[in-house]
TORDO-181781 format. One line per field, with one value per residue (C-alpha): residue in one letter; residue number from 1; x, y, z. Coordinates in steps of 0.5 Angstrom, whole numbers, always signed. Layout:
N
code = a_...
pos = NUM_...
east = X_...
north = Y_...
up = Z_...
This chain:
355
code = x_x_x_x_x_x_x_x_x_x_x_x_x_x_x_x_x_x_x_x_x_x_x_x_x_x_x_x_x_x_x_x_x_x_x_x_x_x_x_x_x_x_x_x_x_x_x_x_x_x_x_x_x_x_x_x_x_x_x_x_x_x_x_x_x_x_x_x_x_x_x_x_x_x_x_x_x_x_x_x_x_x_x_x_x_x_x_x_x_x_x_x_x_x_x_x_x_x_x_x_x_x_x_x_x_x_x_x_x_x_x_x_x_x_x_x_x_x_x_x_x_x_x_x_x_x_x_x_x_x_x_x_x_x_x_x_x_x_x_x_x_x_x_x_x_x_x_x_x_x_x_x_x_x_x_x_x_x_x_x_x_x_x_x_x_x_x_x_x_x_x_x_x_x_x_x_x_x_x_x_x_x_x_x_x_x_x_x_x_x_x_x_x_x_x_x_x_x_x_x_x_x_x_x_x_x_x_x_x_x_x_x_x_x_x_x_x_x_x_x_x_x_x_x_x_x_x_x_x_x_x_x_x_x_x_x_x_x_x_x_x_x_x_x_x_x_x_x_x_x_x_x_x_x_x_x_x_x_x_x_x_x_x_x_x_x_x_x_x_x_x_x_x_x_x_x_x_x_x_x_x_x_x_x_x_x_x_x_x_x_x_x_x_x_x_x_x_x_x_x_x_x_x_x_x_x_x_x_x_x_x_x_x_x_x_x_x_x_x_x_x_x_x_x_x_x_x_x_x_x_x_x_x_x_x_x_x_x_x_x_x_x_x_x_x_x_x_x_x_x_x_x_x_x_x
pos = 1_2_3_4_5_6_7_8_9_10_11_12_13_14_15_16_17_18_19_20_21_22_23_24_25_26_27_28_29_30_31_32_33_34_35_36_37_38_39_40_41_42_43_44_45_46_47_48_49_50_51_52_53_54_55_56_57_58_59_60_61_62_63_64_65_66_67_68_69_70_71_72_73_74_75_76_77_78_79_80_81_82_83_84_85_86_87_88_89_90_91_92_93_94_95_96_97_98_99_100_101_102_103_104_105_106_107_108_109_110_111_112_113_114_115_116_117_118_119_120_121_122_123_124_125_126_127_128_129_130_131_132_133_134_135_136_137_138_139_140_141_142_143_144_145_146_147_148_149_150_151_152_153_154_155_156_157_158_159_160_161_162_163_164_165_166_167_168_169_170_171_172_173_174_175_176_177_178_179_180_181_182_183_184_185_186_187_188_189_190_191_192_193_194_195_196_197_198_199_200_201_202_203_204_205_206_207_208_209_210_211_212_213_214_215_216_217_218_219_220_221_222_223_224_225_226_227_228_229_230_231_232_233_234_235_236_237_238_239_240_241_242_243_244_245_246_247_248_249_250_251_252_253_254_255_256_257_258_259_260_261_262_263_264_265_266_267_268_269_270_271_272_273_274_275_276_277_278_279_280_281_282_283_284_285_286_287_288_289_290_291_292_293_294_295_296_297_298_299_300_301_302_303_304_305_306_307_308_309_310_311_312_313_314_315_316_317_318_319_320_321_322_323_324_325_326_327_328_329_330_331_332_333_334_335_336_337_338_339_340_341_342_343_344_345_346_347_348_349_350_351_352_353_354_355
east = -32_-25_-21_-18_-10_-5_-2_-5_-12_-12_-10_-15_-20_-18_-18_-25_-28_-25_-29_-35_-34_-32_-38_-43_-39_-41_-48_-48_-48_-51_-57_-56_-56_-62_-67_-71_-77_-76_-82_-78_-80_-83_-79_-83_-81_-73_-66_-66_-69_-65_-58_-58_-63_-64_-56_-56_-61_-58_-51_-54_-49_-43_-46_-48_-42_-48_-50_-57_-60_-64_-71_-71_-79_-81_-87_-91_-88_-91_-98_-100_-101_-96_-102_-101_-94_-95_-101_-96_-91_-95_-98_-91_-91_-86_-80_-76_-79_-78_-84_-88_-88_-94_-98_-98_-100_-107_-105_-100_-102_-95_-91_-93_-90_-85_-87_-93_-93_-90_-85_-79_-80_-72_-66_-63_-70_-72_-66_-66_-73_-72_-67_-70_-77_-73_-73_-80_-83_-78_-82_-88_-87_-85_-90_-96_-94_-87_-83_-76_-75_-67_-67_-71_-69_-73_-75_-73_-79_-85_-87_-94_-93_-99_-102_-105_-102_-100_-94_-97_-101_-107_-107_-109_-116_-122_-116_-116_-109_-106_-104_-102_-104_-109_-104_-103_-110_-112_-107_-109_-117_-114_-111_-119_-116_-120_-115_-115_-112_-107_-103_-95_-97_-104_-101_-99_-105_-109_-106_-106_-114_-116_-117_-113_-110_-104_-100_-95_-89_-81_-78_-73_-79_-83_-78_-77_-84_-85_-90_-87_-90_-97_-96_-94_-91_-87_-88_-82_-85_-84_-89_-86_-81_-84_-80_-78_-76_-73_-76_-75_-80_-78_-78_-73_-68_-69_-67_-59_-54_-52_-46_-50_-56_-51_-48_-54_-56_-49_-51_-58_-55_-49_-55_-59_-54_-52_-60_-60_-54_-56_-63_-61_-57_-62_-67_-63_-60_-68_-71_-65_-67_-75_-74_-70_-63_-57_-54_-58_-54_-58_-64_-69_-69_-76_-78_-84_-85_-82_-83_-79_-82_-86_-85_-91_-94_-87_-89_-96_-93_-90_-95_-99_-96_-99_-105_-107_-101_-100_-109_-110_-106_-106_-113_-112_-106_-108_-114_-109_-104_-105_-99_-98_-97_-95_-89_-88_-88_-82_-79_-79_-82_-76_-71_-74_-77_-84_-89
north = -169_-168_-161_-157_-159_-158_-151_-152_-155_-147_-144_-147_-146_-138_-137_-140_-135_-129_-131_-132_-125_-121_-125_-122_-116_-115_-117_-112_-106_-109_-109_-102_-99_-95_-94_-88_-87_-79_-76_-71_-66_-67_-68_-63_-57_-58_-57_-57_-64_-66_-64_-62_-66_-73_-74_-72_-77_-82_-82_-80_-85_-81_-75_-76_-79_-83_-91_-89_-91_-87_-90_-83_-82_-76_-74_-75_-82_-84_-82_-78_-70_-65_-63_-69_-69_-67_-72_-78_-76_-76_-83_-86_-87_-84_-81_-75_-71_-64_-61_-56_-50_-46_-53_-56_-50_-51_-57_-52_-45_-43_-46_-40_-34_-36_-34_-28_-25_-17_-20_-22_-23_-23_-27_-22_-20_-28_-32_-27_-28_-35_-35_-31_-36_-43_-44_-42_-46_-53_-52_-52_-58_-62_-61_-61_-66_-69_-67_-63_-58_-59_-54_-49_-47_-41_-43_-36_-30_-32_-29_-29_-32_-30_-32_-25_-19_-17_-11_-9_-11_-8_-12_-18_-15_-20_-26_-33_-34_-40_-40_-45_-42_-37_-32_-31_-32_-26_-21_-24_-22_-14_-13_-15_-22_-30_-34_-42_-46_-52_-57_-55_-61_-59_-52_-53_-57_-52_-45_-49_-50_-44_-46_-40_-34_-34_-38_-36_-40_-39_-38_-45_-49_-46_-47_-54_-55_-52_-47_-42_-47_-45_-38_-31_-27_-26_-21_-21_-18_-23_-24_-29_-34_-41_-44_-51_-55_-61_-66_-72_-75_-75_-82_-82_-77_-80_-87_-83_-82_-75_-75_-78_-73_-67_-70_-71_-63_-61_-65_-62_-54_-56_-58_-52_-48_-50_-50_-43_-41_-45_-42_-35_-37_-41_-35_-31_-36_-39_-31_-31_-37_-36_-28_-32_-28_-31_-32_-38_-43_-48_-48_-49_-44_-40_-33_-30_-23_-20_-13_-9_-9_-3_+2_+2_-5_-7_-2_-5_-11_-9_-5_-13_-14_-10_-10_-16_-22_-21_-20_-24_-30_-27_-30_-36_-39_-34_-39_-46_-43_-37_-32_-34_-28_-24_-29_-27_-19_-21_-26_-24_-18_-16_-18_-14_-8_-10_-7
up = +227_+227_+229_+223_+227_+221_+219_+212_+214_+218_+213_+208_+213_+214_+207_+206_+212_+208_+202_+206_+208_+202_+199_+205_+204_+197_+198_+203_+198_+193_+197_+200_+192_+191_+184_+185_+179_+176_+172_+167_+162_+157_+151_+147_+151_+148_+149_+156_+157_+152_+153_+160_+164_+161_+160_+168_+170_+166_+169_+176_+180_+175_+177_+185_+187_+189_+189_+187_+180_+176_+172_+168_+164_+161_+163_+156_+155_+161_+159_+165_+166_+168_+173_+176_+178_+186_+187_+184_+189_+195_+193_+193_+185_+184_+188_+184_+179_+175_+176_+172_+177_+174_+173_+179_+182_+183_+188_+192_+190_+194_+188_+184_+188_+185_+178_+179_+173_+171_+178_+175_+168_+166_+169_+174_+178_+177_+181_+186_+188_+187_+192_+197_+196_+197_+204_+205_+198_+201_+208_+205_+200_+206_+210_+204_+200_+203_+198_+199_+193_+191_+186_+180_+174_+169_+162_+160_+160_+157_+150_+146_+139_+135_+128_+127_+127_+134_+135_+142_+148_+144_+138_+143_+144_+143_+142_+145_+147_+151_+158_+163_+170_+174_+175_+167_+165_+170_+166_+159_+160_+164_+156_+152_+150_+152_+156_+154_+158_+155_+156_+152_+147_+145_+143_+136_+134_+137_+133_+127_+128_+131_+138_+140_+136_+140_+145_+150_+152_+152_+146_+145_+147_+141_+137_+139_+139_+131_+133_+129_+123_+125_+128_+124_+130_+135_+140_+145_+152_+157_+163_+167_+166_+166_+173_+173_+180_+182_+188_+191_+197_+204_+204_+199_+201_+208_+206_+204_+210_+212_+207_+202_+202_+202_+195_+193_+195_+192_+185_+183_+186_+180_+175_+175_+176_+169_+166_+168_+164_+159_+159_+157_+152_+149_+149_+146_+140_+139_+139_+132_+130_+130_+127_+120_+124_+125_+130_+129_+133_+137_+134_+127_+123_+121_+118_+125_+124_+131_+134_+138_+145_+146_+153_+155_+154_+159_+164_+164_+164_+171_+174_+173_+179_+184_+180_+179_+180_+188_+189_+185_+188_+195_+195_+193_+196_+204_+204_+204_+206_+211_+212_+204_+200_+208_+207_+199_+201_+205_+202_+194_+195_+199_+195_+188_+191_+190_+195
């Protein structure tokens, strides 16, 4: 075969050598574009899903800087529990999910002191212990379920809605009512009430049959989820704050570079950063609007008798903590955890005065 010996044959060939290698170039970082599997929250709980954290994954290389795709889910369109969220993870099913605190707590009883009842049942008090707590809650997902938390969010203090009269703790004696974890089902029974373990989903239907006379939860998943149609009253003492944390798998975060990890970093701390501004205010809107008050803004419209917090009843609320909410749990998380509830007492503790 002859050599390419004039100038343009030279030129020809250096151009095609150029294509060539934009071509493997650009195949290159096709190749290193990374998808990631996310379980969201469910669509019943509301506006935080839907104005804050679905349009966040949908535009996840927008809003990262990052090229990594996001095949977004609510966890109810996937068809499984939110109890289930750490095991999926763990099992590679999945890679990123905003997982249900108080529902996963039963696999990692760490997780929920994060939220003890009576500890930080209002915003200020609740991103304090949330700060103090992310270090040790991080090391403890790594180790157990080879996750790394990127970050967490309150739905806002959780509040009993009830289809009978009540304007007091009292007025709960011999009830069921809904709860959604351990901790809050010990302090429901320390008031004479029957504590109902259910999912968010099977609330409405279950106030409307009777299964239970009252549910808790915040006051804009209630409004987005029409508990308001089955219930009568709205009784505005909050017990915890329903928390909510982003995760991702080790082997996900461990596929980014340095630089790429530290914008992914930087992308969820802006984003729950945002939720807990948009949670306050969606409490307060959403308490208007299931009161039949304006301002009712962002939420429908309903017409719940509401009484004013009693003193005593939040003073019984904040005594729960020593009480029954660090006992009770300390007992639970020390046997999988040791050192658990120590590491509490000078971590969250710490931080909220708490003994």
């Amino acid at each position: 075969m002859k050599a390419f010996t004039n100038p343009v044959s030279r030129l020809l060939l250096s151009i095609l050598a150029a294509s060539c290698l934009q071509a493997a170039t650009g195949l290159a970082v096709a190749q290193e574009r990374i998808s990631l599997k996310v379980i969201g929250q469910p669509t019943a709980t509301g506006l935080i899903q839907r104005n804050k954290e679905k349009p966040f994954f949908e535009e996840f290389s927008k809003r990262t800087g990052l090229p990594v795709d996001a095949e977004y889910k609510p966890v109810d369109q996937l068809g499984i529990k939110d109890t289930e969220q750490l095991r999926l993870l763990k099992a590679g099913l999945f890679d990123v999910a905003s997982l249900r605190v108080s529902q996963n707590s039963r696999d990692e009883p760490t997780l929920l002191g994060l939220d003890l009842v009576g500890a930080a049942p209002e915003y200020e008090a609740a991103r304090k212990g949330y700060e103090a707590y992310f270090s040790t809650l991080d090391e403890r997902l790594q180790k157990n379920f080879q996750v790394k938390l990127l970050g967490a969010w309150p739905f806002g203090p959780q509040i009993l809605f009830c289809k009978k009269p009540v304007t007091q703790l009292a007025d709960l004696k011999g009830l069921k009512v809904r709860v959604y974890d351990q901790n809050l089902a010990k302090f429901i029974e320390s008031v004479g009430a029957t504590p109902v373990p259910l999912g968010f989903t099977e609330v409405h239907q279950a106030l409307s049959l009777g299964v239970v006379d009252c549910g808790i939860t915040g006051p804009s998943s209630a409004n987005s989820a029409n508990w308001a149609e089955v219930a009568t009253h709205q009784y505005p003492l909050g017990v915890q704050m329903a928390f909510n944390a982003y995760v991702i798998t080790l082997k996900a975060w461990n596929r980014m570079k340095p630089d790429q990890q530290v914008k992914m970093q930087a992308a969820f701390k802006s984003l729950t950063d945002d939720i807990w501004v948009y949670s306050k205010e969606l409490t307060q809107d959403a308490l208007n609007c299931n009161a039949g008050r304006e301002p009712c803004v962002n939420g429908k419209k309903f017409s719940l008798i509401e009484t004013a917090v009693k003193p005593a009843d939040a003073a019984t609320v904040r005594s729960a903590v020593a009480r029954i909410s660090v006992p009770t749990w300390a007992e639970i998380c020390d046997k999988s955890n040791p050192g658990c509830s120590a590491t509490w007492k000078k971590t969250v503790g710490k931080a909220l005065g708490i003994e």
